[in-house]
N, C-alpha and C positions, 0 to 999 in steps of 0.2 A: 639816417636812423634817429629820428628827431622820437621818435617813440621810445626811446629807450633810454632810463634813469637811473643812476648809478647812485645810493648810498655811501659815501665813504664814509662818512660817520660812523653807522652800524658796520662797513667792511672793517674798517677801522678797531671797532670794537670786537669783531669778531677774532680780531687777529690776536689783540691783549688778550685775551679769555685763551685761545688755542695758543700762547706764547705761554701762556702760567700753565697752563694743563704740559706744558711738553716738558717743564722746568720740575714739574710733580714725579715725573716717570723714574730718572735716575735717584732720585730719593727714595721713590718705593721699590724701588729693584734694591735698592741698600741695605734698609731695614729688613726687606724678607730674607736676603741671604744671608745676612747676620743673625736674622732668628735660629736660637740655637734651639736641636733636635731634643725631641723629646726623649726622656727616659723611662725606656718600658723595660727594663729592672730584667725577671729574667723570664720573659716572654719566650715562647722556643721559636717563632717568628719574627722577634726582634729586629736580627739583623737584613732578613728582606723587607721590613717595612722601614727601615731609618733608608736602608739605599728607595726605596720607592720612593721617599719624602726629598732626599738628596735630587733625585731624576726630575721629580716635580718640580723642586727649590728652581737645581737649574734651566728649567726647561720656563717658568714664568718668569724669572730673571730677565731672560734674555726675549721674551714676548714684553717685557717693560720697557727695555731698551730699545726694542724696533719699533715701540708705541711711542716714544719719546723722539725717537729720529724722523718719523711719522709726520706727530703734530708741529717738529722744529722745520718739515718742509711745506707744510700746510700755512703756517705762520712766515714764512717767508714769500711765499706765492702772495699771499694777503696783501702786505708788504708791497710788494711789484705794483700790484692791479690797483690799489690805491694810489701810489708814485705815480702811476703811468695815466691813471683818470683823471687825478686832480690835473696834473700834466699837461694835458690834454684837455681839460678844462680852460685851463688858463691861457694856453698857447690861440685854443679860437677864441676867446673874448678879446686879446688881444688884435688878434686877426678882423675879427668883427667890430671893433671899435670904430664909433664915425671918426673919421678924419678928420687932424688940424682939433680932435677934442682933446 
């Protein structure tokens, strides 16, 4: 497979970038569920739209969270595939080395 080129620098890099982005997730699942409800005073629908905001709160909450667990296995896969190229880089140059050099 002499045709085939392995970046790890940019894997490398892609991994840091998908590593910050997964660390982002449980922060914004935070702040949205701590935004508090708004006050719509005495609307006669009030209270089906505070539970519709509620359903929503938790239903993106928890699409942040499986977007964060997501990108923390994407960023470990990254991780591996570089370990295991550079890896493997190094083991045949080793192997390939003239001898007695």
């Amino acid at each position: 497979m002499d045709d085939i080129a392995y970046d790890t620098d940019t894997l490398e890099e892609a991994r840091t970038i998908v590593a910050g982005e997964a660390e982002r997730m449980p922060v914004l699942a935070d702040r949205w569920a701590a935004t508090p409800p708004p006050d719509l005073g005495g609307l006669d629908a009030a209270r089906a739209l505070l539970d519709a905001l509620a359903a929503l709160t938790r239903a993106l909450v928890a699409d942040l969270d499986a977007a964060g667990a997501r990108l923390r296995e994407a960023a470990r896969a990254l991780d591996a595939t570089v370990r295991l190229v550079r890896g493997t880089e190094g083991a045949n140059r080793e192997l390939l080395a003239p001898a007695g050099g």
